[in-house]
C-alpha positions as YAML, in Angstrom:
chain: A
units: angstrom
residues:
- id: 1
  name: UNK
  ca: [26.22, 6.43, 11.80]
- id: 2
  name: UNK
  ca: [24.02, 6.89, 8.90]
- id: 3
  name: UNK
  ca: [24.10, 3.77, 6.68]
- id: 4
  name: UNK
  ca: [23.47, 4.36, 3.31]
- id: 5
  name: UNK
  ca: [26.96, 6.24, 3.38]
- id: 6
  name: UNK
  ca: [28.75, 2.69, 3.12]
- id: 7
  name: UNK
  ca: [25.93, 2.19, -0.17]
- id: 8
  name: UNK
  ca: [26.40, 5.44, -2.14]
- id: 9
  name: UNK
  ca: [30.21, 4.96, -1.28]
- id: 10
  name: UNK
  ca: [30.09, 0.73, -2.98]
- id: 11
  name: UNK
  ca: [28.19, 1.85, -5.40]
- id: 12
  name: UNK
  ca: [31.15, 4.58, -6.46]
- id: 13
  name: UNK
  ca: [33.43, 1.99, -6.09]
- id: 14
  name: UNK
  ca: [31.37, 0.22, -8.83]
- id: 15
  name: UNK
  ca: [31.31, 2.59, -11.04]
- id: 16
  name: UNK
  ca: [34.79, 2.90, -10.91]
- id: 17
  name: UNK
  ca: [35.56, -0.43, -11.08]
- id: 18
  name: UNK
  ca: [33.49, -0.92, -14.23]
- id: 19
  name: UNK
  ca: [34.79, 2.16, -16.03]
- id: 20
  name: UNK
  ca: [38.47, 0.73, -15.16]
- id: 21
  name: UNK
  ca: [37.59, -2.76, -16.38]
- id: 22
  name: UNK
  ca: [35.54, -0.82, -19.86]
- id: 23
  name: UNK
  ca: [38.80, 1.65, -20.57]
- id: 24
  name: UNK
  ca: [41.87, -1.08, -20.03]
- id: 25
  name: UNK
  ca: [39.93, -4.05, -22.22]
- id: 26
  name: UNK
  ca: [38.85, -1.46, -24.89]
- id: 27
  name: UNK
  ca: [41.46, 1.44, -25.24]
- id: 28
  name: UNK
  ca: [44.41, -0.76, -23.35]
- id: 29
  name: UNK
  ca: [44.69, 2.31, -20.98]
- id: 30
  name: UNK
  ca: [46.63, 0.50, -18.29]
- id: 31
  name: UNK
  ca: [46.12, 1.82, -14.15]
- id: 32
  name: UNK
  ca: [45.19, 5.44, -15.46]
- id: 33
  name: UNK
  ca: [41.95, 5.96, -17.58]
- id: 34
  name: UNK
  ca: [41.59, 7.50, -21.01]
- id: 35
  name: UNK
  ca: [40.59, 11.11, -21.15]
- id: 36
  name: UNK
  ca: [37.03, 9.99, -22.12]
- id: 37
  name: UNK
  ca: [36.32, 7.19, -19.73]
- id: 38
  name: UNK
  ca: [37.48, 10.06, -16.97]
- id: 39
  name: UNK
  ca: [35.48, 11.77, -18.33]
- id: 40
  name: UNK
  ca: [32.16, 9.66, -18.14]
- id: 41
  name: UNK
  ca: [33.04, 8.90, -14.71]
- id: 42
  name: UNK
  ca: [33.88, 12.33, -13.46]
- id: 43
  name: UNK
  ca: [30.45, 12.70, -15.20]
- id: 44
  name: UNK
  ca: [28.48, 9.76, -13.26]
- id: 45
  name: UNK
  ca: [30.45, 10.43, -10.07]
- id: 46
  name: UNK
  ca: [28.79, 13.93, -10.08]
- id: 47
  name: UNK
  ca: [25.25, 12.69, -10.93]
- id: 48
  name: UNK
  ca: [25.34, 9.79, -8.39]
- id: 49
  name: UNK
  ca: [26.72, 12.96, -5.67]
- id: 50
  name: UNK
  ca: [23.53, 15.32, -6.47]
- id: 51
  name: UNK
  ca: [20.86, 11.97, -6.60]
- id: 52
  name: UNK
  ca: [17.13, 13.78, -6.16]
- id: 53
  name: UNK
  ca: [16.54, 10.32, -4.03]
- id: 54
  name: UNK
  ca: [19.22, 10.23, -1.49]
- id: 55
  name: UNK
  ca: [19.19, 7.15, 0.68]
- id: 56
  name: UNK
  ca: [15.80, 6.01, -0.94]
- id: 57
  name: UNK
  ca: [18.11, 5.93, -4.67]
- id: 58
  name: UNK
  ca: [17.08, 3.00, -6.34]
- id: 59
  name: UNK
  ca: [19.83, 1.76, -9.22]
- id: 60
  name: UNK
  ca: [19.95, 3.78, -12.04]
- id: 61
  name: UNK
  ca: [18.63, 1.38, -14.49]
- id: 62
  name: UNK
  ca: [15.48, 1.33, -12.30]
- id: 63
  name: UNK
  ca: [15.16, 4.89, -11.69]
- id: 64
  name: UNK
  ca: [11.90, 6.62, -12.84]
- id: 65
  name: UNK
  ca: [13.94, 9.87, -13.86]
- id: 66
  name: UNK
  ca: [16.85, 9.99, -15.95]
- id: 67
  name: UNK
  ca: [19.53, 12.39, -15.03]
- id: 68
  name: UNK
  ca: [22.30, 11.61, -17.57]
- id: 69
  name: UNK
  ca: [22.67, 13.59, -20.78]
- id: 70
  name: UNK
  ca: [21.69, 11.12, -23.60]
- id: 71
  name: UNK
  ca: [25.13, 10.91, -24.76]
- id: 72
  name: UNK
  ca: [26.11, 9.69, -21.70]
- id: 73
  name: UNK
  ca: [23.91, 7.28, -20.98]
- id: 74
  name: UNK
  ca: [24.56, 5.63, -24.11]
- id: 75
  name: UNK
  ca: [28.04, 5.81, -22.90]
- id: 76
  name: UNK
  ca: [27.61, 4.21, -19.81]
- id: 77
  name: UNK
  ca: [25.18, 1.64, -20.84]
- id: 78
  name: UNK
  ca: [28.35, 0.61, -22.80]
- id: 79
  name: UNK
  ca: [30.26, 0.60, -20.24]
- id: 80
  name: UNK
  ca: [27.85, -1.81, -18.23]
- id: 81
  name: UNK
  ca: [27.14, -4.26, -20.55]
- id: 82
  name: UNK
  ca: [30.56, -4.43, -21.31]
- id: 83
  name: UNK
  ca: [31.57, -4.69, -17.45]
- id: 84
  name: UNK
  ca: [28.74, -6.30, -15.70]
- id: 85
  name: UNK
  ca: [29.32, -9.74, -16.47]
- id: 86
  name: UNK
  ca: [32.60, -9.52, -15.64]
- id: 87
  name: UNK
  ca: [32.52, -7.82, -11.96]
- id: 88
  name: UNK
  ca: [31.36, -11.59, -11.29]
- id: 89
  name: UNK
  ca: [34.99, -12.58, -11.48]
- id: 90
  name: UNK
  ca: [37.21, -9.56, -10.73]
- id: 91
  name: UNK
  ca: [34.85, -7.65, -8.31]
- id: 92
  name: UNK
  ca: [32.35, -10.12, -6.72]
- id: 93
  name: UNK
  ca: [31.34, -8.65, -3.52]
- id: 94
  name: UNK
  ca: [31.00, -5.15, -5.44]
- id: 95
  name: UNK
  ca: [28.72, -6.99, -7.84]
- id: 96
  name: UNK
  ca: [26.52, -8.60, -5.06]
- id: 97
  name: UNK
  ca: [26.27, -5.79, -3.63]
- id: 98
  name: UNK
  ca: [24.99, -3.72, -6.75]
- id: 99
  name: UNK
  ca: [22.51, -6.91, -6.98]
- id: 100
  name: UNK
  ca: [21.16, -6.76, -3.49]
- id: 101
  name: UNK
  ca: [20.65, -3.14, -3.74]
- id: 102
  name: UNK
  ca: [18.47, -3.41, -6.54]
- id: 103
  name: UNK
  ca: [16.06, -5.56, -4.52]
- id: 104
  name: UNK
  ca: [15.91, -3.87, -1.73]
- id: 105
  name: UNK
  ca: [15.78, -0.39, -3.25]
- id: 106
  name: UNK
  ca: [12.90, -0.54, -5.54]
- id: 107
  name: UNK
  ca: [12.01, 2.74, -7.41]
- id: 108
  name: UNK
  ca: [8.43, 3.94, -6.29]
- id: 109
  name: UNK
  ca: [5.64, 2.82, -8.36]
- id: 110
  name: UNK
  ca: [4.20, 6.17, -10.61]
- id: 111
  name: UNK
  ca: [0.40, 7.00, -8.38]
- id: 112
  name: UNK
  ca: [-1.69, 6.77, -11.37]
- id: 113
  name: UNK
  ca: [-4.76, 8.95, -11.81]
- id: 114
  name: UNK
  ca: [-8.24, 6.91, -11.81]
- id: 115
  name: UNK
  ca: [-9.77, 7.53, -15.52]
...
């Protein structure tokens, strides 16, 4: 069994989570998300699925090429300052998770040219 399926699927699972969290403290949306926050993640779910890195992906904060739309990165940058500190508390083993992963999967340093 391959496992970086277990990652890619966590990491969904924090997305999710932090869209949830974003959409019920900001637009009271309750168990079911907001048109737009379904939207964003439908969005990220999609981008995380077709990931030029596969099982090297580092975290997309980290990554040297930006897939997202502008738009939406902004909105998901909202999202995750919004969410982030608070995964501590209501999803901690998601959040240690997304922390671990970020050490261990580094983006690869840009080969520079000699001038």
């Amino acid at each position: 069994m391959n496992n970086e399926i277990p990652r890619f699927e966590r990491e969904k699972k924090t997305l999710q989570a932090m869209i949830r969290i974003y959409c019920r403290d900001l637009h009271h949306s309750g168990k079911i998300l907001c048109d737009g926050c379904q939207e964003l993640q439908d969005y990220a779910l999609a981008r995380l699925d077709k990931c030029t890195f596969g099982s090297d992906k580092p975290k997309c904060a980290d990554c040297p090429i930006h897939c997202y739309k502008p738009a939406m990165r902004d909105r998901i940058r909202m999202v995750m300052r919004h969410s982030g500190p608070k995964m501590i508390i209501k999803h901690p083993m998601l959040a240690l998770g997304h922390v671990i992963d970020g050490v261990l999967h580094q983006p690869p340093n840009p080969v520079r040219k000699p001038s």
